[in-house]
C-alpha positions, 0 to 999 in steps of 0.5 A: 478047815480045809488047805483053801482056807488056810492059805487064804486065812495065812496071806491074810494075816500077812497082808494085814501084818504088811500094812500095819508095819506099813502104816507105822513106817509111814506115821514115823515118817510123818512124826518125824518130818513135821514132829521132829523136822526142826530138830534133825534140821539142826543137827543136819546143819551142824554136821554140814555148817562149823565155824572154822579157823582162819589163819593169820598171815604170818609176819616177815622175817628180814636181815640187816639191810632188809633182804627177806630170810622168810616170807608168806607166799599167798597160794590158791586153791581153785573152785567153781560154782558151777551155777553162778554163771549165765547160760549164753557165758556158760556155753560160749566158754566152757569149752575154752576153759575145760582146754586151759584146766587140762593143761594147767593141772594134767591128770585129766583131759578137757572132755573129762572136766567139761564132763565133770563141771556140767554134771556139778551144773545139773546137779546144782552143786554150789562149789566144784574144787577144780584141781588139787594143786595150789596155784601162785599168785602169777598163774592166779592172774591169769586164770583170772583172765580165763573164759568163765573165770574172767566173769568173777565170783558172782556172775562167774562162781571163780572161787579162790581159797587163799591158803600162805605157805612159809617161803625161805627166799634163799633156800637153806641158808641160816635156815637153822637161824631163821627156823621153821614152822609146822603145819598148825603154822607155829614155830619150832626152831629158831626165831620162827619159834623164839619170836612165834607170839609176834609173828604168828598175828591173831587167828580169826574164824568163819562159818565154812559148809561141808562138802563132798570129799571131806572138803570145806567151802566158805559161805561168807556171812558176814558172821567171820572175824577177820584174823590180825596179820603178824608182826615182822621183825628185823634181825642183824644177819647180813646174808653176804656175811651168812654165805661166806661164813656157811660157804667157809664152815662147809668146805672144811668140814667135808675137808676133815670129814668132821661131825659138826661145827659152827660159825658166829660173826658179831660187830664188836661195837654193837655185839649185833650177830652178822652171820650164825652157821650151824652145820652137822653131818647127816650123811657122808660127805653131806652136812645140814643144820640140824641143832643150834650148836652155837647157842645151846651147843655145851662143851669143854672149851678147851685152851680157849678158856687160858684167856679168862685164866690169864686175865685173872692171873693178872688182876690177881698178882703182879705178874709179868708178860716178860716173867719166866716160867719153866715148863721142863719137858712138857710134862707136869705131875700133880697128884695123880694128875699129868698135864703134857703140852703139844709140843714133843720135848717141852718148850723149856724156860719161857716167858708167860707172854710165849706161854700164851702164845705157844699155848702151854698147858704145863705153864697155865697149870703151873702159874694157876696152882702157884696163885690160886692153889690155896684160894681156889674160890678167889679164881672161881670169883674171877670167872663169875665177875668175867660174867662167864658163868650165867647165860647171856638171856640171848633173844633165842630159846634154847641157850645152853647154861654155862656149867662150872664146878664149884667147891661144894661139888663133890666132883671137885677135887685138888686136880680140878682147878688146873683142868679147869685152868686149860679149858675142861671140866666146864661146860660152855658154848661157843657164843658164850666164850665169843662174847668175853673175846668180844668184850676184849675187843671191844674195850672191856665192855662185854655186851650181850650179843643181838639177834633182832633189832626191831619188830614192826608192824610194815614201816612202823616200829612197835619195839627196838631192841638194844644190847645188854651191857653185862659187864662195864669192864672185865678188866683193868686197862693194863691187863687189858693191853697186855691180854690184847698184845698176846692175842696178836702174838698167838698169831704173829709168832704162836699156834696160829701163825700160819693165818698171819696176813699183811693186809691186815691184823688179826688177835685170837686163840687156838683151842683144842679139847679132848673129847670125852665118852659116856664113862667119862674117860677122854677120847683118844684122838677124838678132839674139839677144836676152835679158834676165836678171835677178832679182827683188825687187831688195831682197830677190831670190827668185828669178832669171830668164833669157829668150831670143828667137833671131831675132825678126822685125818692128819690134821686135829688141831685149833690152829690147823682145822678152826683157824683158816676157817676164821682167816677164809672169812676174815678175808672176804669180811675184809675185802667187801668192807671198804671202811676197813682198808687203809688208804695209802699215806701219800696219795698214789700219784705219777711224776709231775706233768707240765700237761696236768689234764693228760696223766693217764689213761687209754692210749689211743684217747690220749693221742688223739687229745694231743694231736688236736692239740698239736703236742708231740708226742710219743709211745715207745711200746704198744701198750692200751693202757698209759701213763704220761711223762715229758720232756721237754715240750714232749709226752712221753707214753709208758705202760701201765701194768694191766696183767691179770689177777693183779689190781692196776695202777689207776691214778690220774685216770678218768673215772670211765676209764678207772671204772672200766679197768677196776670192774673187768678185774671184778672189784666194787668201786667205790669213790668220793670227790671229782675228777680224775683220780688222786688215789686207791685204796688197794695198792698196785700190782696186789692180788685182785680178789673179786668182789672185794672194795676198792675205794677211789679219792677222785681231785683236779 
């Protein structure tokens, strides 16, 4: 065979090897496009097609008087079907539309849109996501009047994904409280978590195409289960009350460069919590709410606690306020065990009533040693009665478990009752330790306090909430009147004397513990210090409980560091609540007037009444504002004090007149009755705080 042969013997064999393989590539594709064509049908639809989740809105959050604390805010994500729309619509306004998106979204310019939509037009694409951010409900109406858009869904292929987002409508403010939500919508902290099943509704689910860019589009149909809104609930914050408290917590906490600290205000009647701040430092100078100290925060309460040691003292024995005791020099040795009070040199011989006041741990370690050394179990007895040693089952998870020793500890030692005595060697938070004040307060009865009052379904109720009673009575009424009587004097002549007011009266506790480190050994001038307690003393509303973990500077104590923050919001507390001001005993009047009408008010107003009425009378300074005195057949004006910072006289005034001088001062005004006013709560010539009530009893 001669090399002509050859080659042409080769290239046909390699044009029969090329048509063979040819024709198996071509049966192949004929097996598989009408052999197997349903089969890869399907698995292309299920690659491209899946049933989805859909979110349910989640419910509201709201506080006492309705004010929203969380809310889902409807946003959109915008797309087009870029086929949907008539041709003569489609050329007269995608100009225009191309302009508006290039605006709104930036990123790309209107030639770059009209570029992109007419390529998805040609192309026959169903769905062209028009930008990557989410829009609000406002600029969603007005998109919706845009060209093209405007035409709808259908005859317009406006497509408008609505996705919720979680929206705290006052910012960081009981953000702790309210909690937060993760991206799978569920609740991780706070009542968004402890409530989660209510708010977080049903789920549904519907079919959705997958698109380019891993994206997917709805395709509605009908097969999609709509999803079950949630539940709202209310809870009992007050958000004036939440600010002070947070606005209060935080100034002293950057004053003594503290850890952290918390603040708990709760009605005394009901235990309905009005405001919980929870504050720790994530930078210098700089605080956030990071962990729910008042609730799952355990620690040793330090001389907070010598108030269920004194009630137990009194119940168990026939022991006196006015009995003495002799704290020596301050010192107290038993067993290896050295027990020193605050003050350098002792107090000496006191009674119990100054024990309490001034806070003598050699005193409370005397007088517990004394009555329950031989019977340490009867003590541990008082304790559990008080209810103090088992949780309170608050409505939010993550209560911290009370922890005290008891006999059978094998840490429990012959130094451990008078420890525990004073405040350590127990673990306890501070909502815990507030609601035993409180049930002080509250008459002996200790209820369990209340975060959420109702969960409803819009204005339906579908569940109430009401406190606990966890206690009928800690205590006898006689000890409970002496207790009560201590806790005023703590502050009228004790360790927190210096936020003693006359306005009103408050009853309350300093604390101050030592910290411990991870040996076990206490820290020195590390502390833990608090202050709780009620107010007005007379007639409590409202209880209160502060704590400051680890202050640093001159200042370490309860008394110096906890109690003014109680004293700030009591005293806001007290000044926008009217109901808790007394009324003078005699109403505030002027001296009697042959002219009833004419008592006070603005000067010029009054001159003229009486020249048109042909009275005489008489200014002798040039003061606005007057009251009125005669003699004789004549008026007499005299000054009224207006002087700033100080609440003016307004009785016998009008009340347009009243209102303005009152409201200029920054006070809310309140009043019952009508005609001129008769009397005012808040007496003349006092500091005008703003924004504190002012209540007006307005007669003829």
């Amino acid at each position: 065979m001669n090399i002509k042969q050859s080659i042409l013997l080769r290239m046909r064999l390699a044009f029969l090897f090329v048509f063979l393989f040819s024709g198996a590539i071509l049966a192949r594709i004929v097996h598989i496009q009408f052999v197997q064509g349903e089969h890869w049908k399907q698995r292309a639809r299920e690659k491209t097609l899946s049933y989805r989740v859909v979110k349910a809105t989640r419910g509201n959050i709201y506080s006492d008087n309705g004010s929203l604390l969380a809310t889902s805010v409807p946003y959109y994500r915008v797309a087009l079907d870029p086929t949907a729309c008539r041709e003569d619509a489609y050329r007269s306004g995608i100009d225009s539309l191309c302009v508006k998106l290039a605006a709104l979204y930036g990123g790309r310019s209107a030639n770059d849109y009209r570029h992109r939509i007419d390529n998805a037009r040609r192309a026959k694409k169903k769905y062209l996501a028009l930008g990557n951010r989410l829009i609000d409900h406002q600029q969603k109406k007005r998109m919706q009047q845009w060209p093209i858009l405007r035409e709808g869904r259908y005859r317009g292929g406006a497509l408008f994904e609505k996705m919720d987002r979680r929206v705290l409508p006052f910012d960081l403010l009981g953000k702790r409280t309210v909690g937060s939500i993760n991206d799978e919508s569920r609740g991780t902290v706070g009542l968004e978590f402890s409530f989660n099943r209510q708010l977080g509704g049903r789920n549904g689910e519907a079919l959705f195409e997958r698109i380019a860019g891993e994206s997917w589009k709805p395709v509605n149909d009908g097969t999609e289960i709509k999803p079950e809104p949630g539940l709202d609930i209310q809870t009992t914050l007050d958000i004036n009350l939440q600010d002070v408290a947070e606005a209060s917590l935080l100034r002293a906490l950057r004053a003594h460069r503290a850890d952290y600290g918390c603040v708990v205000v709760m009605e005394v009647a009901t235990g309905e919590v009005k405001a919980m701040a929870n504050l720790g430092r994530v930078s210098e100078g700089n605080y956030a709410e990071k962990f729910n100290y008042a609730v799952g925060g355990l620690t040793d309460p330090g001389s907070t606690f010598k108030l269920p040691t004194m009630i137990a003292l009194l119940e168990e024995t026939a022991l006196s306020p006015t009995d003495s005791i002799d704290t020596q020099n301050g010192v107290f040795k038993y067993y290896n065990l050295r027990i020193k009070d605050t003050h350098h040199g002792g107090y000496g011989k006191i009674t119990v009533n100054q024990a309490f006041e001034k806070s003598s741990n050699v005193a409370f370690a005397k007088l517990v040693i004394e009555h329950f050394g031989a019977k340490p179990q009867r003590y541990l007895d008082y304790l559990y009665a008080f209810g103090l040693t088992r949780p309170l089952g608050f409505q939010m998870k993550g209560e911290g478990k009370p922890y005290f020793k008891n006999l059978d500890d094998r840490t429990w030692s012959g130094t451990t009752l008078p420890w525990m005595s004073i405040g350590y060697e127990a673990q306890i938070s501070p909502l815990q330790m507030l609601a035993f004040y409180n049930a002080v307060a509250n008459g002996g009865r200790m209820v369990q306090p209340i975060l959420v009052k109702e969960i409803r379904m819009a204005d339906e109720v579908l569940e109430q909430f009401q406190p606990k009673l966890i206690n009928e009575k800690i205590c006898s009424e006689e000890t409970l009147k002496k207790v009560r009587a201590m806790l005023e004097g703590v502050v009228e002549r004790g360790t927190a004397r210096n936020i003693r007011n006359n306005d009103y009266r408050i009853a309350g506790k300093t604390g101050t513990s030592q910290k411990i480190n991870r040996e076990g050994r206490y820290i020195e001038g590390s502390y833990y210090t608090s202050f709780i307690g009620y107010f007005p003393a007379d007639k409590p509303k409202y209880s209160c409980a502060v704590v400051i973990d680890n202050p640093k500077g001159k200042l370490q104590y309860g008394a110096d560091v906890a109690a003014p923050v109680f004293k700030d919001i009591a005293d806001k507390v007290y000044a926008r609540d009217i109901q808790m001001h007394k009324l003078l005993s005699q109403p505030y009047t002027t001296a009697d007037s042959t002219f009833p009408l004419l008592r006070a008010g603005y000067l010029e107003d009054l001159r003229l009444v009486c020249n048109e009425l042909g009275v005489s009378n008489h200014a002798r300074e040039s003061e606005d504002w007057v009251e009125a005195r005669h003699r004789a057949a004549a008026i007499f004006w005299h000054a009224r004090d207006t002087r700033d910072g100080a609440v003016p006289d307004v009785c016998g005034m009008t009340l347009k007149d009243a209102l303005y001088l009152l409201e200029n001062k920054g006070l809310r005004v309140s009043r019952a009755g009508r005609g001129r006013v008769r009397s005012q709560s808040q007496l003349p010539g006092t500091p005008a705080r703003r924004g504190s009530a002012i209540y007006l009893t307005l007669g003829s």
